[in-house]
C-alpha positions in Angstrom: 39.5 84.3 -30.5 38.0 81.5 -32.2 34.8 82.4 -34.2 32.6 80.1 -36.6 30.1 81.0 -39.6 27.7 78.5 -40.7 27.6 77.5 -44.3 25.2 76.4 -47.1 26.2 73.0 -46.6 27.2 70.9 -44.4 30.6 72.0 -43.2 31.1 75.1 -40.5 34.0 77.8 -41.4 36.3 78.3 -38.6 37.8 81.7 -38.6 41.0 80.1 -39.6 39.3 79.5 -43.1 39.1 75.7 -42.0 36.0 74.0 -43.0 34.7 72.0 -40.5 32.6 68.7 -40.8 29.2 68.0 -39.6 30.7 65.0 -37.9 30.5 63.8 -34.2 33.6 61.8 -34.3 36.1 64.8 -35.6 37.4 66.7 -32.9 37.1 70.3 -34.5 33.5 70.0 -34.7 33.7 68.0 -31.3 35.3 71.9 -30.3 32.6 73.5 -32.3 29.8 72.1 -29.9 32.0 73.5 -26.7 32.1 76.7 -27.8 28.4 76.5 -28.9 27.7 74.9 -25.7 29.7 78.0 -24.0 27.2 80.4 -25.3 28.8 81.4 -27.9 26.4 81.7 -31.4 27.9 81.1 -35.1 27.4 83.9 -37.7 24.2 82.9 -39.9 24.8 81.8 -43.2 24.2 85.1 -45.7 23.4 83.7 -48.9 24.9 85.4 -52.0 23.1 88.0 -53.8 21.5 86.5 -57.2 24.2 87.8 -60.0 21.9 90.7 -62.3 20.5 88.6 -65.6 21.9 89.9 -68.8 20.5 89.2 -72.3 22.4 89.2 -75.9 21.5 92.5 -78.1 19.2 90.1 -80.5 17.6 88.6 -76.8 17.1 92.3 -75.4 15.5 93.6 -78.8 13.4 90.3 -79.4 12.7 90.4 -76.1 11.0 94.2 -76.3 9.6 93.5 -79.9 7.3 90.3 -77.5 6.6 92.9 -75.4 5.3 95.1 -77.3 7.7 97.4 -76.1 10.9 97.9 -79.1 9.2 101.1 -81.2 9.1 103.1 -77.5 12.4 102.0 -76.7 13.7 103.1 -79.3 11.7 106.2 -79.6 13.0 107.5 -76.2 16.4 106.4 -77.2 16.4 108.6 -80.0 14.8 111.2 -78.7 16.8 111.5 -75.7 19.5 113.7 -77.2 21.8 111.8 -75.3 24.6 110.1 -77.3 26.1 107.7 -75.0 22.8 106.1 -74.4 22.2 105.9 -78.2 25.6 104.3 -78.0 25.0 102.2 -75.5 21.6 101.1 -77.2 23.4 100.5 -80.4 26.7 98.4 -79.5 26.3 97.3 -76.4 27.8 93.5 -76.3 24.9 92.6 -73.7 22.3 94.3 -71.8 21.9 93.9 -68.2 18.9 94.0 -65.7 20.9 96.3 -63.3 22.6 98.2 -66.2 21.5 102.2 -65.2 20.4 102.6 -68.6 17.8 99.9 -68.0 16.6 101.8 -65.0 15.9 105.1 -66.3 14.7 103.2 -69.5 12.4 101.0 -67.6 11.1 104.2 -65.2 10.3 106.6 -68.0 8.2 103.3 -69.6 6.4 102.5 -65.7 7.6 99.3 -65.2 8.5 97.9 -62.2 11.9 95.9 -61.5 9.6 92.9 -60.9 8.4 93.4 -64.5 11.9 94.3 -66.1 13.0 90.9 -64.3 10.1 88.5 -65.9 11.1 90.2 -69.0 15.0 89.4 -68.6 14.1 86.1 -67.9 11.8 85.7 -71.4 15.0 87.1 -73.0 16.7 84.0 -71.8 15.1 81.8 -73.8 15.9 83.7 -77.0 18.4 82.8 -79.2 19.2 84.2 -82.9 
């Protein structure tokens, strides 16, 4: 059976992997509207998930330092007693929004993902 899922433009995905024109005068759409027209409904378009933002180590610690937020960091790092995440703190190749560390880190310091987001995106802007 013939299925359809609409897309983010402005082609239609036949469940054949063909993409489908938005055009009257091409006879797979023209087959598109029967099936519509048969009461059939296409699967919604599901946008992707935004990708996690991830800043450089001199991004994520400048970023904390305009935040007013590096000394505690790194207090709690330290003070954790907990060697991978004082290895992950020290040579980590980039930090990410989602990264579990982050998480706990950003929990233990009462900030919402909303707030360790607008700080991800400040980091962006960052560079050495």
């Amino acid at each position: 059976m013939t299925t359809y899922t609409l897309t983010s433009g402005s082609t239609i995905l036949r469940s054949d992997g063909a993409n489908i024109p938005n055009d009257p005068a091409n006879r797979d759409y023209a087959e598109y509207l029967e099936w519509v027209a048969a009461g059939n409904t296409p699967t919604p378009y599901v946008p992707p998930l935004p990708q996690p933002l991830t800043a450089t180590p001199f991004q994520f610690r400048a970023g904390l330092t305009a935040a007013g937020l590096r000394a505690q960091v790194e207090s709690a790092v330290s003070a954790s007693g907990d060697q991978s995440l004082k290895d992950a703190y020290e040579y980590a190749a980039y930090f990410s929004e989602a990264d579990p560390f982050i998480t706990k880190m950003a929990a233990s310091l009462n900030l919402s993902s909303d707030q360790v987001h607008a700080m991800f995106v400040s980091m962006q802007s960052l560079s050495a």
